[in-house]
C-alpha positions in Angstrom: 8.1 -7.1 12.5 5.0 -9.9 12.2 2.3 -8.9 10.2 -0.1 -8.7 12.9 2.2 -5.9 14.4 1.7 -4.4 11.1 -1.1 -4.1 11.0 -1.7 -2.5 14.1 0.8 -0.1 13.3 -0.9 1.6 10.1 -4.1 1.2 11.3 -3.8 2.7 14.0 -1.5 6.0 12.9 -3.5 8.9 12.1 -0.2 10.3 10.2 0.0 8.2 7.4 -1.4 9.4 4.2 0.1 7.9 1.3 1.7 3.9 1.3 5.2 5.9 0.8 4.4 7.6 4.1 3.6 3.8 5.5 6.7 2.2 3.9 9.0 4.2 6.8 7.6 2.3 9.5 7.6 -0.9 8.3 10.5 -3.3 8.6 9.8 -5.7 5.5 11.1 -6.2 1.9 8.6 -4.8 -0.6 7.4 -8.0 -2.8 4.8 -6.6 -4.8 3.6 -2.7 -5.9 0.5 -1.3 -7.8 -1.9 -4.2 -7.2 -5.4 -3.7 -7.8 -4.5 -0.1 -8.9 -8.1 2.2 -8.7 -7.3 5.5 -10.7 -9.2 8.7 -10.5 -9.6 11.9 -12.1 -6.9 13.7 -9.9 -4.8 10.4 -7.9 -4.7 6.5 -8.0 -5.0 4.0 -5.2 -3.1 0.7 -5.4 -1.9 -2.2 -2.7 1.5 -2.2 -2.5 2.6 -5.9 -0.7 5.7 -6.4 2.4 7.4 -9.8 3.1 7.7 -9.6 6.9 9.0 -12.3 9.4 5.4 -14.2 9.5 3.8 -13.4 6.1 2.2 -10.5 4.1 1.2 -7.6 4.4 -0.9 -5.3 1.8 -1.0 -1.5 2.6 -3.5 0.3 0.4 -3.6 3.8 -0.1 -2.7 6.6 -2.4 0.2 6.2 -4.6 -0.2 8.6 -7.6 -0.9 12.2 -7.8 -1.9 14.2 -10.8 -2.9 17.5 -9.0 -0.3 20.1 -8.4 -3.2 21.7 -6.1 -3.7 18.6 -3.8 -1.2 16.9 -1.0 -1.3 13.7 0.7 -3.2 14.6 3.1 -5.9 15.8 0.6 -5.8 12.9 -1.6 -6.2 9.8 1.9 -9.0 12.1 3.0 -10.5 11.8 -0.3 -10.4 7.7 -0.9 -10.7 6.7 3.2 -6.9 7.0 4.1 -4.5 4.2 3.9 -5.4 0.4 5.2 -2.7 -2.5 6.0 -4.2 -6.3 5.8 -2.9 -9.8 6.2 -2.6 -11.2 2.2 -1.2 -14.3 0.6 0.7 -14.8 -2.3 -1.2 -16.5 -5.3 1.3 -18.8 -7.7 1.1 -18.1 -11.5 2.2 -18.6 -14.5 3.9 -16.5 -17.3 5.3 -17.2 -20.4 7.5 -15.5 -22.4 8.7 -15.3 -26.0 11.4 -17.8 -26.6 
């Protein structure tokens, strides 16, 4: 898949209410999970990133529940759903104890 397929794709599915839910439809390796993670009271929202054939792809949604009373469904109407977008990967460095 190319990423602007991608994109298409989860934007445009009204069926997709958590970025596990998105993760079925795309053909990609996962590269990246829990970027700019937003937690709230009763879920968290994070960015989880795909390698596909062209480039990147970021699909944000819900990724975390901690509510027994609420579903998916519940939880992507509450934050605005779930979002895929063209990224690119950032170098950095990290060090580590010798």
């Amino acid at each position: 898949m190319k990423v602007q397929e991608v994109i298409d794709l989860i934007n445009n599915k009204d069926d997709i209410y958590s970025i596990y839910m998105a993760e079925n439809y795309i053909k990609g390796k996962v590269v990246a999970e829990h970027q700019d993670l937003d937690e709230h009271r009763w879920y968290s929202i994070a960015t989880r990133v795909f390698e596909v054939e062209d480039g990147f792809v970021g699909v944000r949604g819900p990724y975390q529940s901690f509510s027994e009373m609420q579903d998916w469904f519940d939880i992507a109407v509450d934050c605005g759903g779930v979002g895929a977008f063209e990224v690119e990967p950032i170098p950095s460095v990290y060090y580590k104890r010798k």
